[in-house]
DSSP file (Angstrom, degrees, kcal/mol; ACC not computed):
  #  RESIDUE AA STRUCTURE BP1 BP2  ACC     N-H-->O    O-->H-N    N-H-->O    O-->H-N    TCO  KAPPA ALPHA  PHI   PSI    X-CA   Y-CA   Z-CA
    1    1 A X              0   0    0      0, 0.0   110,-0.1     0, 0.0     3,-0.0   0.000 360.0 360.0 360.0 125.3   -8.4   13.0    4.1
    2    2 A X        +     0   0    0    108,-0.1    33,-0.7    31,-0.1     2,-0.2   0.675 360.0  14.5-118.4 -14.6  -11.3   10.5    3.5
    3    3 A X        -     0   0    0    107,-0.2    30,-0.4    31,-0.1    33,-0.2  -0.459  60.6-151.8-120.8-176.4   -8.9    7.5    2.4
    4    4 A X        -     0   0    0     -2,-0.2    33,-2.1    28,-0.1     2,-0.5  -0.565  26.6-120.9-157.5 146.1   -5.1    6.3    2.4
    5    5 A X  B     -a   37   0A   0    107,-1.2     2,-0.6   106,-0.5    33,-0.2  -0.511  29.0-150.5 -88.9 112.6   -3.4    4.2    0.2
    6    6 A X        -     0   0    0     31,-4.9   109,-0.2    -2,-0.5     2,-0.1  -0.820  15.1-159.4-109.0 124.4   -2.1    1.3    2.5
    7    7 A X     >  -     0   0    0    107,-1.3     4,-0.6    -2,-0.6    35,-0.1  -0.388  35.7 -85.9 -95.1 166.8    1.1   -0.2    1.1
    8    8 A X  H  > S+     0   0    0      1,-0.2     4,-3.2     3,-0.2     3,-0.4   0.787 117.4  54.9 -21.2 -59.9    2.7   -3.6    1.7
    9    9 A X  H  > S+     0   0    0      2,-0.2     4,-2.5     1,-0.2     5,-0.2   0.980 108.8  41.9 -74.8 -63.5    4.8   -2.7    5.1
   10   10 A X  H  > S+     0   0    0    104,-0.2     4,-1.0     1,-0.2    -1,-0.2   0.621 112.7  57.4 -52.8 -10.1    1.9   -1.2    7.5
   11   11 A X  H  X S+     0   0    0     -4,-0.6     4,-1.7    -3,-0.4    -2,-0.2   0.958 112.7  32.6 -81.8 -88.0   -0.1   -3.6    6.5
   12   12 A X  H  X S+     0   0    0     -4,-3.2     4,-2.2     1,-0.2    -2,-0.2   0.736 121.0  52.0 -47.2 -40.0    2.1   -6.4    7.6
   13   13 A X  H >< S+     0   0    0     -4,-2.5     3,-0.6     2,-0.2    -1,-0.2   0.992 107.6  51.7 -65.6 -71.5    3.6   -4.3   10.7
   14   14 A X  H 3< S+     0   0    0     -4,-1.0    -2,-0.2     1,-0.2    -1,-0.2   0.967 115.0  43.3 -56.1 -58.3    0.0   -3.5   12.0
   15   15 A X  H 3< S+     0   0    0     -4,-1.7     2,-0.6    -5,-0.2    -1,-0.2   0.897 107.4  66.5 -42.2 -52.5   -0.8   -7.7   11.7
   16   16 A X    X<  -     0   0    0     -4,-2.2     3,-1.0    -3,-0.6     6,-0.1  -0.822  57.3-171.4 -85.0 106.5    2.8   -8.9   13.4
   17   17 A X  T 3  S+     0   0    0     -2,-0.6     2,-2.4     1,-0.3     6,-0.3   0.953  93.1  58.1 -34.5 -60.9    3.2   -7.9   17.4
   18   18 A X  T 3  S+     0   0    0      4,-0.1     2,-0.6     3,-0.1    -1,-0.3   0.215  85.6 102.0 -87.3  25.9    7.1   -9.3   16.7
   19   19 A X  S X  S-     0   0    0     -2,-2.4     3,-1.3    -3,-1.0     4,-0.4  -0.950  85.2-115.5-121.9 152.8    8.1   -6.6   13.5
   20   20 A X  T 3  S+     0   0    0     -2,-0.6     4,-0.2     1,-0.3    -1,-0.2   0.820 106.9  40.7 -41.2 -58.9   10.1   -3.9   14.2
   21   21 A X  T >>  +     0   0    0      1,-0.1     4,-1.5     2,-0.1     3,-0.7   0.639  69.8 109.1 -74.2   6.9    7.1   -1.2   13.2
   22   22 A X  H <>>S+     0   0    0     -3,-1.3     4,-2.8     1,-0.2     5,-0.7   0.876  79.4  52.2 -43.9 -74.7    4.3   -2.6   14.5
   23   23 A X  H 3>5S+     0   0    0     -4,-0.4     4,-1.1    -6,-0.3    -1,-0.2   0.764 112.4  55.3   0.4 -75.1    4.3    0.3   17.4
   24   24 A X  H <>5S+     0   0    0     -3,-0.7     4,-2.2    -4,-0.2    -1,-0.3   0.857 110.2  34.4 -14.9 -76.2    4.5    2.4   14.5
   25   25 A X  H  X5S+     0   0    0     -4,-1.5     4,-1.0    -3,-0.5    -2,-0.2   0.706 111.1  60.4 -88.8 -19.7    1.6    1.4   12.3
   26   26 A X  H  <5S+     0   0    0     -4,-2.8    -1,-0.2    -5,-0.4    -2,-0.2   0.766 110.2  43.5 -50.2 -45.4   -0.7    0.7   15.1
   27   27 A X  H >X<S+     0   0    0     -4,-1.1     4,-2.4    -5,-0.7     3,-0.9   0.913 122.9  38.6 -66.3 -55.7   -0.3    4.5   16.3
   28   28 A X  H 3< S+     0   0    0     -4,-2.2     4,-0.4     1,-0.3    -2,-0.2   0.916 112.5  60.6 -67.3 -46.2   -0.6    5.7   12.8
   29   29 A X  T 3< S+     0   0    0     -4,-1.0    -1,-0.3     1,-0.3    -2,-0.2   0.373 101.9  48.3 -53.2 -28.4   -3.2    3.1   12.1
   30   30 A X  T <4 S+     0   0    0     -3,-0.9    -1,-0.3    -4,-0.2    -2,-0.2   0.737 110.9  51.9-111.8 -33.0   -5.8    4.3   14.8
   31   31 A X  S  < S+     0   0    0     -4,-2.4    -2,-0.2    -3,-0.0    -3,-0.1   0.544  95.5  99.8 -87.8  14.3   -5.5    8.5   13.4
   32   32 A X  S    S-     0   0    0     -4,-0.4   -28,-0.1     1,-0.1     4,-0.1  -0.472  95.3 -90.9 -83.8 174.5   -6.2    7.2    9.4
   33   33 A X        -     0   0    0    -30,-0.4    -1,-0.1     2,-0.3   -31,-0.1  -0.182  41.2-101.6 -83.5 173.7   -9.1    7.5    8.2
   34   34 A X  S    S+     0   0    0     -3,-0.1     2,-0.4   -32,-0.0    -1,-0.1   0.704 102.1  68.3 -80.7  -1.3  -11.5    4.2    8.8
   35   35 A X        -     0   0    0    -33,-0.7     2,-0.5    34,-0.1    -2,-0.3  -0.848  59.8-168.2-127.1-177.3  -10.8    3.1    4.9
   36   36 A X  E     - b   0  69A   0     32,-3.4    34,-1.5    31,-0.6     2,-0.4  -0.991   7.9-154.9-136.7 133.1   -8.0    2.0    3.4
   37   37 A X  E     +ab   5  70A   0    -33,-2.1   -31,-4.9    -2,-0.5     2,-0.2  -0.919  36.2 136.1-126.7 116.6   -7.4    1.6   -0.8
   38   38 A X        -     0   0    0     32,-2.0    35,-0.4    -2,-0.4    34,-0.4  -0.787  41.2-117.4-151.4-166.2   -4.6   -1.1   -2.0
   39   39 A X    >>> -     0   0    0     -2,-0.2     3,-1.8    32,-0.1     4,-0.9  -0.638  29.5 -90.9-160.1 172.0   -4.6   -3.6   -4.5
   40   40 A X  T 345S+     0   0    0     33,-0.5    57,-0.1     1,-0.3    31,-0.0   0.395 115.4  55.4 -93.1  18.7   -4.3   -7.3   -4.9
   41   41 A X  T 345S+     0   0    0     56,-0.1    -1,-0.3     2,-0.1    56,-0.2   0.188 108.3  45.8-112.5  22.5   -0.6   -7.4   -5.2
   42   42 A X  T <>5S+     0   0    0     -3,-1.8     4,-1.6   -36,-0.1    -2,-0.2   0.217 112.0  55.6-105.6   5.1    0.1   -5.8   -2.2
   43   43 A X  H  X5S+     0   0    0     -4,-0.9     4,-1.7     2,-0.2     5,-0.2   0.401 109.0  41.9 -96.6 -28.5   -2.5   -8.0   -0.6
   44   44 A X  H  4<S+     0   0    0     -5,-0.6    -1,-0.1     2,-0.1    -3,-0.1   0.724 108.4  68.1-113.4  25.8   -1.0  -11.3   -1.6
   45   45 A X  H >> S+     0   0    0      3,-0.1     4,-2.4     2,-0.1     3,-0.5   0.803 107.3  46.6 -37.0 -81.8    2.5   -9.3   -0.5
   46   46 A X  H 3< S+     0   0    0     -4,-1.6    -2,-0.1     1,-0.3    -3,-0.1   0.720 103.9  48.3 -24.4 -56.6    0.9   -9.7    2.6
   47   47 A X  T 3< S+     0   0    0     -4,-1.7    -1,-0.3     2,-0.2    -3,-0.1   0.580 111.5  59.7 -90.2  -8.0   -0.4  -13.1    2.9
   48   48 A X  T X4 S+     0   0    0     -3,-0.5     3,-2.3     1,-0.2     4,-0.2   0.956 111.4  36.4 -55.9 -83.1    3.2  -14.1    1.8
   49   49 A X  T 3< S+     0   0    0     -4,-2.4    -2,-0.2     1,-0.2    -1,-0.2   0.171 124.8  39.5 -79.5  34.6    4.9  -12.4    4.7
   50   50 A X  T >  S+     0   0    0     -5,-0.2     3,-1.1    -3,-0.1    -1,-0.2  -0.128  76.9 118.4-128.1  31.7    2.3  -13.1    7.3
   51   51 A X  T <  S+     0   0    0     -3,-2.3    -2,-0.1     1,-0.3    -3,-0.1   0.844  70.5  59.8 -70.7 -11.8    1.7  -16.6    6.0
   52   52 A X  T 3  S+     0   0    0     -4,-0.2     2,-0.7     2,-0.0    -1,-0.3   0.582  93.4  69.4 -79.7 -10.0    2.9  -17.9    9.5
   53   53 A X    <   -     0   0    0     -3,-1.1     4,-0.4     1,-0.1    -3,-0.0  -0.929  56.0-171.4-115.6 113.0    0.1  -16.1   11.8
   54   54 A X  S >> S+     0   0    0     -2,-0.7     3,-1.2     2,-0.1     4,-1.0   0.871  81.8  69.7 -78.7 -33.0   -2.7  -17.4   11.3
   55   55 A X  H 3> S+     0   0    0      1,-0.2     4,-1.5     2,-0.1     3,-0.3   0.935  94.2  58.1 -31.1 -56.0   -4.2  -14.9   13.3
   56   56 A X  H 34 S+     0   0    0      2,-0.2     4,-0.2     1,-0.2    -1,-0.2   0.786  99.8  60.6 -64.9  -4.9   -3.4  -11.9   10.3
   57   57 A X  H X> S+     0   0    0     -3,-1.2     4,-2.9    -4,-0.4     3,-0.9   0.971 104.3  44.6 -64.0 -50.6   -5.4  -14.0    7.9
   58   58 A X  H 3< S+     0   0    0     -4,-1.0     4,-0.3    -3,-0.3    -2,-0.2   0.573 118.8  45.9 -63.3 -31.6   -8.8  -13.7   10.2
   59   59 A X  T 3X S+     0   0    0     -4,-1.5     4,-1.4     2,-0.2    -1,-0.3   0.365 113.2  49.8-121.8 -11.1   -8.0   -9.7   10.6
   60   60 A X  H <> S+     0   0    0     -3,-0.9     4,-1.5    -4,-0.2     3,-0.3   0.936 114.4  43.7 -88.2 -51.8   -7.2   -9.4    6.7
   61   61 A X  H  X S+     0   0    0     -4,-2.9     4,-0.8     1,-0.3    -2,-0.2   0.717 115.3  47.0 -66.5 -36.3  -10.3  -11.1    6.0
   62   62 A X  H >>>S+     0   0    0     -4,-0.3     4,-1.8    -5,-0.2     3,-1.2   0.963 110.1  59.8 -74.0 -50.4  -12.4   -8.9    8.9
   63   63 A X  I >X>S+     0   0    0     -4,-1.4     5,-3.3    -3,-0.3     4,-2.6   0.916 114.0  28.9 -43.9 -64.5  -10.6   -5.9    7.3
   64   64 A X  I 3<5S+     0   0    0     -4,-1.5    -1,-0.3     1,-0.3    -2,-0.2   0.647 113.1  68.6 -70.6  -9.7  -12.1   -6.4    3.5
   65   65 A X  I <<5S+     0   0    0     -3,-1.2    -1,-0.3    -4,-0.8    -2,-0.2   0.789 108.3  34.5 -97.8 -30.0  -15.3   -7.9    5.0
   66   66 A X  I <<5S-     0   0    0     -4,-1.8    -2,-0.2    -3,-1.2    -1,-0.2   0.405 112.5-102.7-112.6 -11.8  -16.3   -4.5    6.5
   67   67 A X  I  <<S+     0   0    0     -4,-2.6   -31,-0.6    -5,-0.6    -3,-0.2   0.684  90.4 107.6 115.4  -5.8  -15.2   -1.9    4.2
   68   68 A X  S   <S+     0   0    0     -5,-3.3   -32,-3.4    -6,-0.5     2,-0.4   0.890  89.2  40.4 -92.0 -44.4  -11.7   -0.5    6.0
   69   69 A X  E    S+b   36   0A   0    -34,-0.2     2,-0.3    -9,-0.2    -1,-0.2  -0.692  77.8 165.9 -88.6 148.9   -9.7   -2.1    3.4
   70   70 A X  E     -b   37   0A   0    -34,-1.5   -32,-2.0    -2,-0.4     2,-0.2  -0.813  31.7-146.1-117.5 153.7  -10.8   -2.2   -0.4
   71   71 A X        +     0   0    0     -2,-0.3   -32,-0.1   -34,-0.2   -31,-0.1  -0.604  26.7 162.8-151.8 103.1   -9.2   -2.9   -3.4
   72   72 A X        +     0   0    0    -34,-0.4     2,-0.5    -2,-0.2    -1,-0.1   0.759  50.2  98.6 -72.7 -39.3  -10.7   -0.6   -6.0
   73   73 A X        -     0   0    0    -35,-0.4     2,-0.6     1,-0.1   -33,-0.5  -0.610  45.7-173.3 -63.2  98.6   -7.5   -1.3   -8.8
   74   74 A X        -     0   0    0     -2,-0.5     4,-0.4     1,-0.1     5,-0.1  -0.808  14.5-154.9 -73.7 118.1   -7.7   -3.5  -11.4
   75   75 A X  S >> S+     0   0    0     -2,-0.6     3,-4.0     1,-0.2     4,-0.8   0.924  88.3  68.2 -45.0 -56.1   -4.6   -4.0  -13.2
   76   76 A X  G >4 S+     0   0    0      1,-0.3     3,-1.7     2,-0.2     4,-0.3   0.918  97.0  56.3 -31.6 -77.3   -6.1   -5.1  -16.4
   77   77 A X  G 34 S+     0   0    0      1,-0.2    -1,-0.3     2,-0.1    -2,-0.2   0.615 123.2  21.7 -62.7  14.6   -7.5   -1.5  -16.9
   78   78 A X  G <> S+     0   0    0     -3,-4.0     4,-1.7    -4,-0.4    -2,-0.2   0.285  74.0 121.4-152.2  31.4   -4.0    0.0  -16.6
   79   79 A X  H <X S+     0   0    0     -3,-1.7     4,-1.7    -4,-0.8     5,-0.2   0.658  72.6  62.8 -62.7 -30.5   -1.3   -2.2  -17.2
   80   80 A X  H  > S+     0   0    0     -4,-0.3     4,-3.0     2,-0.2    -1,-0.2   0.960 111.1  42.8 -38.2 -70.3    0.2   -0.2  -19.9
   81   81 A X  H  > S+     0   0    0      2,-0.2     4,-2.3     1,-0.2    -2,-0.2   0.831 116.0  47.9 -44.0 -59.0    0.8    2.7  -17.2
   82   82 A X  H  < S+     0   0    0     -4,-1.7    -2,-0.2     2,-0.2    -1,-0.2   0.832 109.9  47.2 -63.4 -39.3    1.9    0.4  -14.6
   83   83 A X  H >X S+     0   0    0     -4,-1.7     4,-1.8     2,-0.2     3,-1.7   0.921 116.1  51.4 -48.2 -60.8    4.5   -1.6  -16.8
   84   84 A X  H >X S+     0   0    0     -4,-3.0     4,-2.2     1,-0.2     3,-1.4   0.968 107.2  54.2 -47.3 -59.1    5.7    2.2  -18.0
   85   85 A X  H 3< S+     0   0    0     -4,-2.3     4,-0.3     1,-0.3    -1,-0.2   0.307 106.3  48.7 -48.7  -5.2    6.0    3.0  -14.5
   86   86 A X  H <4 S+     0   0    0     -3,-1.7     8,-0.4    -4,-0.2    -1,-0.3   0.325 112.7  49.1-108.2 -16.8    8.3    0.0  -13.7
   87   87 A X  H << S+     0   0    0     -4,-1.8     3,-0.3    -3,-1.4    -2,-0.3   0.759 105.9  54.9 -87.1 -25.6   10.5    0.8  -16.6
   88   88 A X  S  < S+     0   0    0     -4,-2.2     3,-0.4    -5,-0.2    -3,-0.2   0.928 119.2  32.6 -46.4 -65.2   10.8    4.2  -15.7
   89   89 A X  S >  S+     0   0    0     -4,-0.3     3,-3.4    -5,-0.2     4,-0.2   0.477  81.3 132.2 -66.7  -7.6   12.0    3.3  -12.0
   90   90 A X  T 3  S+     0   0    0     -3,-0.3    -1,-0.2     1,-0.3    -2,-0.1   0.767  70.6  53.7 -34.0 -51.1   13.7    0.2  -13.5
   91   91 A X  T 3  S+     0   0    0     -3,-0.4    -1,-0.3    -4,-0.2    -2,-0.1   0.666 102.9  45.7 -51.5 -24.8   16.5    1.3  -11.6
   92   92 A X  S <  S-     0   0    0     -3,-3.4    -1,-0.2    27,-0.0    -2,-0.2   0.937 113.8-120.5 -63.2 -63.1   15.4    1.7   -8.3
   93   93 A X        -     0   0    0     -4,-0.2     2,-0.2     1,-0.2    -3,-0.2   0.417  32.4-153.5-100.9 154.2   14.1   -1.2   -9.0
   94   94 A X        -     0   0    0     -8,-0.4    -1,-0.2    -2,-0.1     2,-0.2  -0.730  17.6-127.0 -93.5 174.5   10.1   -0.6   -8.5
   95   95 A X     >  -     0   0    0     -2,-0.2     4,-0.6     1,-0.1     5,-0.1  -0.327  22.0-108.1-100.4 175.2    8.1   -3.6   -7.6
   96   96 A X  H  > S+     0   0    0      2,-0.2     4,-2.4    -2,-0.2     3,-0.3   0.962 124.0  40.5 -51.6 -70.6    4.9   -4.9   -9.4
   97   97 A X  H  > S+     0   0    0      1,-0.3     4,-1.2     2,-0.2   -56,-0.1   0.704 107.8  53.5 -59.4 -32.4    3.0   -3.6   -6.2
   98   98 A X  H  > S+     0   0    0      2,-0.1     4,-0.9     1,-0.1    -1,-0.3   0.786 108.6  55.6 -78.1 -16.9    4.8   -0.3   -5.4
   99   99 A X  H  X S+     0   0    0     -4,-0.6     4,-0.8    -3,-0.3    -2,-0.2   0.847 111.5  54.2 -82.3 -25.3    3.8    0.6   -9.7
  100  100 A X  H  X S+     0   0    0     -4,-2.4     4,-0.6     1,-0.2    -1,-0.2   0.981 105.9  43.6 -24.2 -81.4    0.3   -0.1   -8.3
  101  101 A X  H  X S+     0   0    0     -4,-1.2     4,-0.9     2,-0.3    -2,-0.2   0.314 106.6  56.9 -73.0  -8.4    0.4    1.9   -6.0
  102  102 A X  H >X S+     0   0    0     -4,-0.9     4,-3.2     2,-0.2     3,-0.7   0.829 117.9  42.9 -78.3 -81.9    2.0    5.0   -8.0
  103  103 A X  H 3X S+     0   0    0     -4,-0.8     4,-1.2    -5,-0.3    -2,-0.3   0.771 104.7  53.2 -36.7 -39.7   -1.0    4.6  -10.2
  104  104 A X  H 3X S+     0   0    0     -4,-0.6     4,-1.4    -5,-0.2    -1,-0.2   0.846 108.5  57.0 -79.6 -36.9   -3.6    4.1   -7.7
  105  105 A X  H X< S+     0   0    0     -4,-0.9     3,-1.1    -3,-0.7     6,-0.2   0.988 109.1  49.7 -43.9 -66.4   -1.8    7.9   -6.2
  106  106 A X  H >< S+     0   0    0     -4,-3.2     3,-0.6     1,-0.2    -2,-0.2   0.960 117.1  40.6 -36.4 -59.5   -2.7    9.4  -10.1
  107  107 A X  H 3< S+     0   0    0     -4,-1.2    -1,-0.2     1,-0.3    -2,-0.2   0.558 124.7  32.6 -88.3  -0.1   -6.0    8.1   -9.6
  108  108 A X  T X< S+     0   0    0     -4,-1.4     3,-1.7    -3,-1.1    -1,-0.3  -0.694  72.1 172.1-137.1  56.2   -6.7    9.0   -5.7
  109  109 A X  T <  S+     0   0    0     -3,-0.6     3,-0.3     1,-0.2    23,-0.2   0.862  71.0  53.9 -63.5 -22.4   -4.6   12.3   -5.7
  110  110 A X  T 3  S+     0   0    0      1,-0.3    -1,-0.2     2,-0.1  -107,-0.2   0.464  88.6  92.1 -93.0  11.5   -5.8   13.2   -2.3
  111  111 A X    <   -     0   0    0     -3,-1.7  -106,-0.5    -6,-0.2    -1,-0.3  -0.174  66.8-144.6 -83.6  30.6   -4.9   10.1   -0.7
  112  112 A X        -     0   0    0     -3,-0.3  -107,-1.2  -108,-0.3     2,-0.5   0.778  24.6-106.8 156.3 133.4   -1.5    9.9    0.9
  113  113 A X        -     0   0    0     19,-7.2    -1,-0.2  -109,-0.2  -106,-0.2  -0.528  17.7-150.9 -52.3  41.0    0.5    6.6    0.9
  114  114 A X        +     0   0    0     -2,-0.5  -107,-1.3     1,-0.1  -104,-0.2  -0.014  41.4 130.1   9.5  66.6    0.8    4.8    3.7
  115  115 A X        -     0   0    0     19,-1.1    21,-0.5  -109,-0.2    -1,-0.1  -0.780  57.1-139.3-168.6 175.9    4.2    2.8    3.6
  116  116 A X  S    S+     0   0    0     -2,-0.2     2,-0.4    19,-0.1    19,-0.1   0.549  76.9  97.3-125.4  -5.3    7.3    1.9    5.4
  117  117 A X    >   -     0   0    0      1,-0.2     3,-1.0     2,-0.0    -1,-0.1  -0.876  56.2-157.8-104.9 143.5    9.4    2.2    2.2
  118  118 A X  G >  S+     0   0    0     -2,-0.4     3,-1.1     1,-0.3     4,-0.3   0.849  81.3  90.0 -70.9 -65.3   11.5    5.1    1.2
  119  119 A X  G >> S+     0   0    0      1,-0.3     3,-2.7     2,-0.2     4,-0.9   0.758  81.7  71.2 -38.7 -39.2   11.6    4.3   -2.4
  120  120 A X  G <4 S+     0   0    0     -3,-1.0    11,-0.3     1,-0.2    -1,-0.3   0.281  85.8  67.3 -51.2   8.5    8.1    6.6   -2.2
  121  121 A X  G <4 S+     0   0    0     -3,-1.1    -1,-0.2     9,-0.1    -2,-0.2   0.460 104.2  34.4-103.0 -40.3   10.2    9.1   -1.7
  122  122 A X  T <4 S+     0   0    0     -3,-2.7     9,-0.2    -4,-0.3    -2,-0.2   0.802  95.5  99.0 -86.9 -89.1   11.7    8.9   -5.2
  123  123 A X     <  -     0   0    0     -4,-0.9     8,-0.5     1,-0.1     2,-0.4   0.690  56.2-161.4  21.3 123.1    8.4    7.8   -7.2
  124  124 A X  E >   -C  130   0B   0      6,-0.1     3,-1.3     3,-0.0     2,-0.2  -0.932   7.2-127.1-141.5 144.5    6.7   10.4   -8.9
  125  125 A X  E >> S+C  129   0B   0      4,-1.6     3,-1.6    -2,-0.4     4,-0.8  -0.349  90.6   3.3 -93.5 173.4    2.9   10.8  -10.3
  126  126 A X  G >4 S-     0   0    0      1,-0.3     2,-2.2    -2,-0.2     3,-0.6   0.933 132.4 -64.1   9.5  71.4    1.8   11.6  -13.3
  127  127 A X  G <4 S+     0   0    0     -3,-1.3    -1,-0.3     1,-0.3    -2,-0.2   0.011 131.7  25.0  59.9 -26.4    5.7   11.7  -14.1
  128  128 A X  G <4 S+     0   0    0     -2,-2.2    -1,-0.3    -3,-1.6    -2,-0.2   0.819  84.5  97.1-142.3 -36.0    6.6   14.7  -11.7
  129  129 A X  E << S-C  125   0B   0     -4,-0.8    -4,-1.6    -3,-0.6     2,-0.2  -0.049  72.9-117.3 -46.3 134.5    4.3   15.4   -8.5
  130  130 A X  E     -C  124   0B   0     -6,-0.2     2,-0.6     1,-0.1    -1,-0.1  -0.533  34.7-105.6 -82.3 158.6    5.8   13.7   -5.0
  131  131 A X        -     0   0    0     -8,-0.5     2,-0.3   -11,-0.3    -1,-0.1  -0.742  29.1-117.2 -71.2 110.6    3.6   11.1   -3.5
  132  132 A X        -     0   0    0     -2,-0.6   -19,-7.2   -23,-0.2     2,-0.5  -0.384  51.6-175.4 -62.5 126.8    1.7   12.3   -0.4
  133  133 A X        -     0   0    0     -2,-0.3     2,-0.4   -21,-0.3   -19,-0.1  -0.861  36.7-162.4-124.7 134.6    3.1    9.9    2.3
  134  134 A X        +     0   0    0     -2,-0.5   -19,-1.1     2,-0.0     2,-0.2  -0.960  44.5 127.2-141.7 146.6    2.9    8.8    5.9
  135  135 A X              0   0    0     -2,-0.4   -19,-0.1   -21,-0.2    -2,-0.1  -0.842 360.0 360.0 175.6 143.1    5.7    7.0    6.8
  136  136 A X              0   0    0    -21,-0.5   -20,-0.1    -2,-0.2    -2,-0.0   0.508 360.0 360.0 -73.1 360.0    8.3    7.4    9.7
């Protein structure tokens, strides 16, 4: 595993001492590999719910500034795919950011999700393959 695909929730849990995983994603967070692949709508996910710490701004900003997170997806080149992939799940319902991240899976098969939601559980890539996940 040379990557992982770091979703909304570990993200935010690693940044806040006071959320329920933090523990969690910290543990998990030091055996991943040193980078980390997400996308700019789970990064301004992020700065939503950590818009109160000022601290997690300075540690998102350290993150992208040295390489452990990237964000290699542009929507533009696959918006078709992601828009299908949110009508597909419509039900669930999927977010903007988890149809990313589905996509980003297609295109990084050997990368395992990172996340703290279960709805990755349903998700499937290129239409039938589970998502490789770590996740409690």
């Amino acid at each position: 595993m040379k990557c992982v695909i770091a979703d909304t929730g570990p993200l935010v849990a690693m940044l806040d001492r006071d959320d329920q995983d933090h523990a969690w994603a910290v543990r998990e967070g030091r055996r991943l590999p040193p980078k980390m692949l997400s996308c700019e709508a789970v990064l301004s996910e992020v700065n939503f719910l950590t818009q109160d710490l000022p601290e997690a701004k300075a540690r998102i900003e350290d993150w992208l500034a040295d390489g452990r997170l990237e964000l290699p997806f542009t929507v533009r080149d696959h918006h078709s795919l992601v828009h299908e992939l949110m009508a597909r799940y419509a039900n669930v319902p999927m977010s903007f950011a988890d149809a990313c991240l589905v996509r980003m899976s297609e295109l990084w098969p050997d990368a395992p999700v990172f996340t703290l939601d279960s709805d990755f559980r349903v998700y499937r890539r290129n239409k039938r393959q589970s998502l490789p996940l770590i996740c409690p």
